[in-house]
C-alpha positions in Angstrom: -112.1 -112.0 79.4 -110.0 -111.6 75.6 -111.3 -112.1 72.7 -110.4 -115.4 70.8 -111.1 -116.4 66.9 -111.7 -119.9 66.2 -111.2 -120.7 62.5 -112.5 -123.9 61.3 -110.8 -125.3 58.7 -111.5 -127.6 55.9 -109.3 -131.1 54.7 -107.5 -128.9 51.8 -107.0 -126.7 54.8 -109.3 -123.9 53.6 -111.1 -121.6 56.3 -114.6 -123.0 56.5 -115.8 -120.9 59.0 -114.1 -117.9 61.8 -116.4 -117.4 64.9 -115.6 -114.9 67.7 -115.8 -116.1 71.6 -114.5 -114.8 75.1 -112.6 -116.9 77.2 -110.3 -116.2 80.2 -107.8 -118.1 79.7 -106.1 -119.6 76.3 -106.7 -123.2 78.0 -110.2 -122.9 77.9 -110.4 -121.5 73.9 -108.6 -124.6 73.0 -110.7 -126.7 75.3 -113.5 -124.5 73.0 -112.1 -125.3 69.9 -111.8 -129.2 70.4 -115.3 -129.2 70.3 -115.4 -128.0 67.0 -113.1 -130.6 65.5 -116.5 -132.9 64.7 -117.5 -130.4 62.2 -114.4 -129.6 60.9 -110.8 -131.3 59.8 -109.2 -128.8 62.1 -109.2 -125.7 64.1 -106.9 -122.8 64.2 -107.6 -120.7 67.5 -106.2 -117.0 67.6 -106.1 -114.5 70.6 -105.3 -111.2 68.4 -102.4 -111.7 66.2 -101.2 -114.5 68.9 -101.6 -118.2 67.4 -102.8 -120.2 70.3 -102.9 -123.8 68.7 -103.8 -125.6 65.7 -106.2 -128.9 65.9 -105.3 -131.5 65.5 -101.8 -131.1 66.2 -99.8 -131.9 62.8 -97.0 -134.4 63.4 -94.9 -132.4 61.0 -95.8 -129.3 62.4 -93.7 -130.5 65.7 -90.5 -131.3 63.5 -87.6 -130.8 65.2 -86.5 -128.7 62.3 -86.9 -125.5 63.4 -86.6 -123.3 60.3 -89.6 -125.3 59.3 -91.5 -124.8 61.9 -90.4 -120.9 62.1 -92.1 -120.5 58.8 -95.3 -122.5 59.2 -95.8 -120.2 62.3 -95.4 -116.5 59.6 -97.5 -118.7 57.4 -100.3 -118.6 59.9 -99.8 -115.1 61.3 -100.0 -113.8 58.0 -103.4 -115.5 56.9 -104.4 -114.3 60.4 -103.5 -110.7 59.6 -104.8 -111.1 56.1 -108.4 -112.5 56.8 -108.8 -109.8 59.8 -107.8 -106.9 57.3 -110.7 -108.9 55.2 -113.2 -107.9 57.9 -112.0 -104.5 58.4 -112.3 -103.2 54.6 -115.3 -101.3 53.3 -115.0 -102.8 50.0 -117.2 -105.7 49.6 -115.1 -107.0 46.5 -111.4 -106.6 48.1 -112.4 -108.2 51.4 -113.9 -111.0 48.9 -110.5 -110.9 47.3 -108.4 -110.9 50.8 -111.0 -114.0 52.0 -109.5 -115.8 49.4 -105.9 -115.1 49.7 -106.4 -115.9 53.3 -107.7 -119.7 52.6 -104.7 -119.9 49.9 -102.2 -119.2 52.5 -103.8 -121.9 54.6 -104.0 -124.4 51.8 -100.2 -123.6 51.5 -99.4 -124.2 54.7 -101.1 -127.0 55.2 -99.5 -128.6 52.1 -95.8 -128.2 53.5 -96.9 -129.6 56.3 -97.9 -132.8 54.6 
């Protein structure tokens, strides 16, 4: 069994909520995660710094333009690195400050993919 994050996210593509589960295989997280999309505008779901899948899958996230696509994917690694770095830090007002710099790389993300 690995570890996988699911990260619900909000319309302005905000993290609403990142819950921890075990699952065996990445099929069943994302099987996991569609569950999830009734209480959420999306789901990001995360085995370690791996991206797994985003839900619903973005049109323009599929664009055959690769550079595009290239940097949507650093885009979402790095608020994955970013908010797990939040939850590591003893400091109660940087991992504050990280939390938020993690949903603004979202919300940036999200809005090039519009």
């Amino acid at each position: 069994m690995a570890c996988y994050r699911l990260i619900s996210l909000s319309i302005d593509g905000g993290a609403l909520e990142a819950r921890r589960f075990e699952f065996a295989r990445d099929r069943d997280a994302l099987d996991a995660a569609s569950l999830l999309l009734s209480e959420s505008a999306g789901v990001e779901v995360w085995n370690g710094a791996r991206l797994i899948g985003r839900l619903p899958r973005n049109v323009a996230a599929e664009s055959p333009d690769a550079d595009i696509g290239a940097f949507e994917d650093e885009l979402a690694e790095l608020f994955h690195e970013t908010w797990q770095l939040a939850e590591q830090v003893d400091d109660p007002q940087l991992a504050r400050r990280l939390f938020v710099m993690a949903n603004e790389i979202v919300a940036l993300r999200n809005q090039r993919l519009l």
